[in-house]
C-alpha positions as CSV (number, residue, x, y, z in Angstrom):
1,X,-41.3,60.0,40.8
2,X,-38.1,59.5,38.7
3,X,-38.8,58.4,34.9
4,X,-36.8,55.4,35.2
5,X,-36.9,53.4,38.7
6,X,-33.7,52.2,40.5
7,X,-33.4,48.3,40.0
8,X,-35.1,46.1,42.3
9,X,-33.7,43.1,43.4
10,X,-34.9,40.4,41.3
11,X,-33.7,43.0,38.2
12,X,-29.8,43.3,40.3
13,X,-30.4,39.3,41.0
14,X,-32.0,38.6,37.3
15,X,-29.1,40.7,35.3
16,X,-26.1,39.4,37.7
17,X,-26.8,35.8,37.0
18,X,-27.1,36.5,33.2
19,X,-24.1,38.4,33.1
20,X,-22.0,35.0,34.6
21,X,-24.0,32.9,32.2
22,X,-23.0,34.9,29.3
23,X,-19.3,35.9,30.1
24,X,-18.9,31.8,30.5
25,X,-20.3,31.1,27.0
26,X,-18.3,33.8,25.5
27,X,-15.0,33.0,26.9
28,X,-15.9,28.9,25.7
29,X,-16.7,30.3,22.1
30,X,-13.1,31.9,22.0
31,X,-12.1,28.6,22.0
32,X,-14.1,26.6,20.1
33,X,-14.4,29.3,17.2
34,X,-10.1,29.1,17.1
35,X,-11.0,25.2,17.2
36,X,-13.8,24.8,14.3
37,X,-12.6,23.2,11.2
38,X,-16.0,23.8,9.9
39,X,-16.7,26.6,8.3
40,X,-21.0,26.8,8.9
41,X,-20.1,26.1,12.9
42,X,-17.9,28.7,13.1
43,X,-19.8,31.0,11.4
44,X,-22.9,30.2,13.6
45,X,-20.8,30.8,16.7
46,X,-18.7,33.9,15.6
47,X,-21.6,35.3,15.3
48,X,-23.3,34.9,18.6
49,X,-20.0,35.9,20.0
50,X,-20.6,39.2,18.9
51,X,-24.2,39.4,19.9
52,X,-23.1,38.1,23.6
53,X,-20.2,40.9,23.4
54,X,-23.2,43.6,23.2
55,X,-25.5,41.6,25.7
56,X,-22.5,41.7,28.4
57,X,-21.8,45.8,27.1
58,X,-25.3,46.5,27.8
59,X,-25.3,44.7,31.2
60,X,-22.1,46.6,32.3
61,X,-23.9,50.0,31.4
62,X,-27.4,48.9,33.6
63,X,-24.7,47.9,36.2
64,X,-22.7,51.5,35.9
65,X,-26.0,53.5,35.5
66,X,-27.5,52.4,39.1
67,X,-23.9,52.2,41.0
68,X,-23.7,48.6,41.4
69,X,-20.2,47.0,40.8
70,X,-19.4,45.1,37.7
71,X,-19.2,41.3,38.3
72,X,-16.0,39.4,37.6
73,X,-17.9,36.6,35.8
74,X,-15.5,35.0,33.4
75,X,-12.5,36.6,31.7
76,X,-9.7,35.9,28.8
77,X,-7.6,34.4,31.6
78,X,-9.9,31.9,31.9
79,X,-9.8,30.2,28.5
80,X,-6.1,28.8,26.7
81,X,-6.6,29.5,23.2
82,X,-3.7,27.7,21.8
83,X,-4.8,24.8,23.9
84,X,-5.2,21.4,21.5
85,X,-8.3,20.3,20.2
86,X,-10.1,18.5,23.5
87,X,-13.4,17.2,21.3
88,X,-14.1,16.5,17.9
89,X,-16.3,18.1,15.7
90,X,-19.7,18.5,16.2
91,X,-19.6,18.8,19.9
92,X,-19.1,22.5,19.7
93,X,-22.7,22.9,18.4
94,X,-23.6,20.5,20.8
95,X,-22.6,22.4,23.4
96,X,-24.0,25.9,22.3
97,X,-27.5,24.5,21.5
98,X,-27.8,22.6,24.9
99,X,-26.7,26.1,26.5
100,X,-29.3,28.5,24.6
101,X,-31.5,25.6,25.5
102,X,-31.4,26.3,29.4
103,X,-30.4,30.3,28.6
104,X,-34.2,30.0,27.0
105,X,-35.7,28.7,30.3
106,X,-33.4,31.4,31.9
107,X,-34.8,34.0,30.1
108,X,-38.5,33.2,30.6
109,X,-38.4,32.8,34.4
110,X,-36.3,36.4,34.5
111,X,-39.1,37.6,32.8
112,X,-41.6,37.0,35.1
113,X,-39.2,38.7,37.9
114,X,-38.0,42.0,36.1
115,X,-40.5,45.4,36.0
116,X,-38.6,48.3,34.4
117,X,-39.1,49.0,31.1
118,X,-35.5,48.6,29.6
119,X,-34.5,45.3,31.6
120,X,-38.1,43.8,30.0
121,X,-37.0,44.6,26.8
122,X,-33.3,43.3,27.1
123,X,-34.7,39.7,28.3
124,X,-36.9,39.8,25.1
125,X,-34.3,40.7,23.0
126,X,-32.1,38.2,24.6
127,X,-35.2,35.6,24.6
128,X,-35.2,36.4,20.2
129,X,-32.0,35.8,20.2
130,X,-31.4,32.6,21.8
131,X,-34.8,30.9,20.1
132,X,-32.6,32.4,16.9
133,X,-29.5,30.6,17.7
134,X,-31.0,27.8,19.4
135,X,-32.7,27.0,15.8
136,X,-29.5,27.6,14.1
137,X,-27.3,25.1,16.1
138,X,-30.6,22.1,15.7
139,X,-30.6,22.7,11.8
140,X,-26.5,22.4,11.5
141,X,-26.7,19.2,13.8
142,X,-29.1,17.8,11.8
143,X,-28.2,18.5,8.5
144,X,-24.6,17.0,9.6
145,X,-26.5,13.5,11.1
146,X,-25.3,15.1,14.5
147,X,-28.9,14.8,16.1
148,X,-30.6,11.7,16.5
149,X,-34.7,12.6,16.6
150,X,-36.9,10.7,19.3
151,X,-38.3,7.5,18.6
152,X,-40.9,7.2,16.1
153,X,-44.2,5.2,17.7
154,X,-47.5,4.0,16.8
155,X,-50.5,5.9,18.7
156,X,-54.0,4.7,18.6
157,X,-56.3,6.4,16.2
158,X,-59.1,7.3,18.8
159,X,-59.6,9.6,21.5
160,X,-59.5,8.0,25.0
161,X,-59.4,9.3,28.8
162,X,-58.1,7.3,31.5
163,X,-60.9,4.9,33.0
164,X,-59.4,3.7,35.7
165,X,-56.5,4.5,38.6
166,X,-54.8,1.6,37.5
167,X,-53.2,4.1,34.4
168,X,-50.8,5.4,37.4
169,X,-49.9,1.8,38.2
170,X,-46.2,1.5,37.0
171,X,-44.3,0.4,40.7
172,X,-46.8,-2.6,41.5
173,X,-45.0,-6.2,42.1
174,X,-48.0,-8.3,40.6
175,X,-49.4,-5.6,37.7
176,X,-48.1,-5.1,34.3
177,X,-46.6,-1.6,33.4
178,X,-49.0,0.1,31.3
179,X,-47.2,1.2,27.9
180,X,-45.6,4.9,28.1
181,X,-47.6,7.8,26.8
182,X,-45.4,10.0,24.4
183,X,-45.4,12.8,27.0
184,X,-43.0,10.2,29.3
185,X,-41.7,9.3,25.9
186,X,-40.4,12.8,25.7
187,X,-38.8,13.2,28.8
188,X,-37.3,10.2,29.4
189,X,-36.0,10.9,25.8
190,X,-34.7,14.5,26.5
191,X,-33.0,13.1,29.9
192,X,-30.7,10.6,27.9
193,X,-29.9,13.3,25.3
194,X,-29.2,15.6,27.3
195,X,-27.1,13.6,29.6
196,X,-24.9,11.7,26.9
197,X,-23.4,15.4,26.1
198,X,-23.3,16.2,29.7
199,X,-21.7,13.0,29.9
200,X,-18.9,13.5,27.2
201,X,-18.6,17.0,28.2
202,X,-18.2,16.4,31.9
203,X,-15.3,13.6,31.4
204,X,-13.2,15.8,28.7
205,X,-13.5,18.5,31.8
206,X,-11.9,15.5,33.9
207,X,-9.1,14.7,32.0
208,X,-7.8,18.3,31.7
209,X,-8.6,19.7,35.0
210,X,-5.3,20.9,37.1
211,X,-6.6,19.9,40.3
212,X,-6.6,16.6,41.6
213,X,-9.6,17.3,44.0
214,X,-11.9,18.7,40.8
215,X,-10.9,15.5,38.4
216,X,-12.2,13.8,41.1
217,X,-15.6,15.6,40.9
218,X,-15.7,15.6,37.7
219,X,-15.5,11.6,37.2
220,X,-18.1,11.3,40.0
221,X,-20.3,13.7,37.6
222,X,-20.0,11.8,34.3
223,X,-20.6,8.1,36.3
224,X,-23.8,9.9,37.6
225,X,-25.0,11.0,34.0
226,X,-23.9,7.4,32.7
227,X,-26.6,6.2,35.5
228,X,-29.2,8.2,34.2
229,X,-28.7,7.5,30.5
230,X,-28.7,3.3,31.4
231,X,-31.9,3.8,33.5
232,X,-33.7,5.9,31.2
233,X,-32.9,3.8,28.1
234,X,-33.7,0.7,30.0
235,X,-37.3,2.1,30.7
236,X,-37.2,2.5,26.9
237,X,-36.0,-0.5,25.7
238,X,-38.7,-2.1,28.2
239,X,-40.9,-0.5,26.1
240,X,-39.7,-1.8,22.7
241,X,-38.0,1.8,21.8
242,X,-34.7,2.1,20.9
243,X,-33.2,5.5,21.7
244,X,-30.8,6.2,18.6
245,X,-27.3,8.0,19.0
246,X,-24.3,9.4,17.5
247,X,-21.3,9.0,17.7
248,X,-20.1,12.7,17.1
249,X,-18.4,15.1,19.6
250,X,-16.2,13.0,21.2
251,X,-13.4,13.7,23.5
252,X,-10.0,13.3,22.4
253,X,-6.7,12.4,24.1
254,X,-5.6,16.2,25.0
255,X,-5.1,16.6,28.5
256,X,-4.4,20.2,27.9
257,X,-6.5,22.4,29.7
258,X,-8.6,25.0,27.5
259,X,-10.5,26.1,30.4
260,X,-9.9,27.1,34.0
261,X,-11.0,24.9,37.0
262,X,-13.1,27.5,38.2
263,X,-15.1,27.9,33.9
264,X,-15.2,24.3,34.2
265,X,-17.0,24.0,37.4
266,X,-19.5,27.2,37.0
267,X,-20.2,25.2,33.8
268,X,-21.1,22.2,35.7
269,X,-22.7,24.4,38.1
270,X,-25.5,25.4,35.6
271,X,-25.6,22.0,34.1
272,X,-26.7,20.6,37.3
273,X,-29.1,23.5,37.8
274,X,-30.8,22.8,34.1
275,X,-30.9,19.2,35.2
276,X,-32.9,19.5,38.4
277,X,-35.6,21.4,36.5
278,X,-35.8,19.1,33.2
279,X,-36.3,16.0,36.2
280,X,-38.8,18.3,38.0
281,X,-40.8,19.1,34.9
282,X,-40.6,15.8,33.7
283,X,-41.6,14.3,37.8
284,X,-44.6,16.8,37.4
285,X,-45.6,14.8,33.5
286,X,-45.0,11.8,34.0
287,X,-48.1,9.7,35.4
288,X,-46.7,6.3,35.6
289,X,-46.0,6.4,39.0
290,X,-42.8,4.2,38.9
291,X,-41.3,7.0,36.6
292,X,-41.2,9.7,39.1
293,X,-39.7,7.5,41.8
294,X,-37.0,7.2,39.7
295,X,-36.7,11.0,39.0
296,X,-37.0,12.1,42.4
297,X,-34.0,9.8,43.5
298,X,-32.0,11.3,40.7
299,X,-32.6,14.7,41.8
300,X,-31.8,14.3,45.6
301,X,-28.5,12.5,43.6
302,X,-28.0,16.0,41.6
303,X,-28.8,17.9,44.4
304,X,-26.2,16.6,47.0
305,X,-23.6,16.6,43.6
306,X,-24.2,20.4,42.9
307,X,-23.9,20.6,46.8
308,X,-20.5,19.0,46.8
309,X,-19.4,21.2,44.0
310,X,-20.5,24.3,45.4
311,X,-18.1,23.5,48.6
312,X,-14.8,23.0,46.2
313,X,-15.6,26.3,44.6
314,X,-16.2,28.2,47.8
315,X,-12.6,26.5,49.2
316,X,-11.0,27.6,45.7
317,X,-12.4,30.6,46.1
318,X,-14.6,30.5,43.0
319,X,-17.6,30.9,44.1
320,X,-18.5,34.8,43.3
321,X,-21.2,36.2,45.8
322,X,-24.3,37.6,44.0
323,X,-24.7,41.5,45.4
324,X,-25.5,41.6,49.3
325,X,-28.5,43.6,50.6
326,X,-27.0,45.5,53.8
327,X,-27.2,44.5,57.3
């Protein structure tokens, strides 16, 4: 039995999907580092450039070792340097901590499918460092009045468990809603945040794509996060809680494009992805059961999107196939 196993294919699978993940963020920090007027954000992402250059090094060795060819992911052709400014400060950070936030989820579930030795080790190390960055990014944006925290709330200062079925009652004509428990407070909250930076990110993508058929797709994408954000904040406001915001990270009026169709939609690509699970994990939390309903219909919404987006890529020819198992 050799020391070291050949790759199995949830590691190939694990490492491939990683490696596009990381070559996309790298490519996007080339841009926004030549971008930064502040000095803090760019040092924060200069920095995990370099850490992401040794990540992709490592995964191009693993690759090499066991014969498998290198994916294309992203490259410099990808990404327009001298392109102008296309959002204001403070989306930058935005951006990067919303990515390490699904690279975190990313990390954990490939860590569950990966055996050998070294590849465990690399999605720890890579699982250190995006908790590390992930931290870095939330203290800058909040230190700057970039990120708005949840609503504060009153709880009762007792103990109680749920006496009755009516506590799932939330869709019924002729009952009250019962108040939301902080744990539907929490999602709803994370689904608005998240989707107001999907949102501005998704209709900068719009006005800079080259083809008409993607800024097509790409306005259908930010009216579908506007949706979300008015229904979850309605459930909020219905509730007497007002979801704060910012006003940072804007687009600007550049319709210069910094990245390639193809970044932009991969980006959207994993965007969608990260969505799905955040209204899954928050369907699965939620007890009130006129919040799920509302999830679920979200979802199949996302769904059929990511769908739709999968089919421009694969006409574009964009769409890179993970490695085939032979016939």
């Amino acid at each position: 039995m050799p020391e070291t196993p050949a790759m199995t294919s949830s590691e190939i699978g694990a490492l491939w999907i990683t490696y596009q993940q990381k070559t996309m963020l790298f490519q996007m920090l080339e841009y926004f580092i030549e971008k930064a007027d502040d000095h803090e954000a760019k040092e924060i992402m200069s920095s995990l450039k370099e850490e992401i250059q040794l990540n992709v090094e490592q995964m191009k060795s693993m690759f090499h070792a066991e014969g498998i060819p290198i994916p294309i992911g992203f490259v410099a052709q990808d990404v327009t340097k001298d392109a102008p400014k296309l959002y204001e400060n403070g989306f930058d950070i935005m951006f990067v901590r919303l990515v390490k936030e699904i690279s975190s989820g990313m990390h954990t579930i490939n860590l569950t499918m990966v055996y050998r030795e070294d590849i465990v080790l690399f999605f720890r190390e890579l699982t250190k460092m995006t908790q590390k960055y992930y931290d870095y990014c939330t203290k800058y944006l909040l230190h700057k009045g970039l990120l708005p925290r949840a609503p504060y709330v009153s709880i009762e200062k007792s103990i109680e468990f749920v006496k009755s079925n009516n506590y799932l009652d939330g869709a019924k004509f002729f009952s009250e809603k019962r108040p939301l428990n902080t744990v539907e407070i929490a999602h709803l909250y994370r689904g608005v945040e998240t989707n107001v930076l999907g949102m501005k990110m998704i209709f900068g993508f719009a006005q800079v794509a080259k083809e008409q058929e993607v800024r097509k797709y790409f306005n259908k994408g930010g009216e579908l996060a506007k949706a979300m954000i008015k229904d979850f904040t309605e459930v909020l406001l219905q509730n007497n809680l007002q979801v704060p915001t910012t006003a940072g990270g804007n687009t600007t009026d550049s319709t210069v494009p910094p990245f390639s169709d193809k970044l932009m939609m991969y980006c959207i690509s994993l965007f969608c992805s990260f969505s799905l699970g955040g209204n899954s994990i928050g369907t699965a939390f939620s007890l009130r059961n006129d919040l799920p309903t509302k999830l679920a219909a979200f979802m199949k919404d996302i769904f059929e999107y990511a769908h739709e987006g999968a089919k421009i890529m694969i006409q574009n020819g964009w769409l890179e196939e993970p490695p085939q198992t032979i016939k």
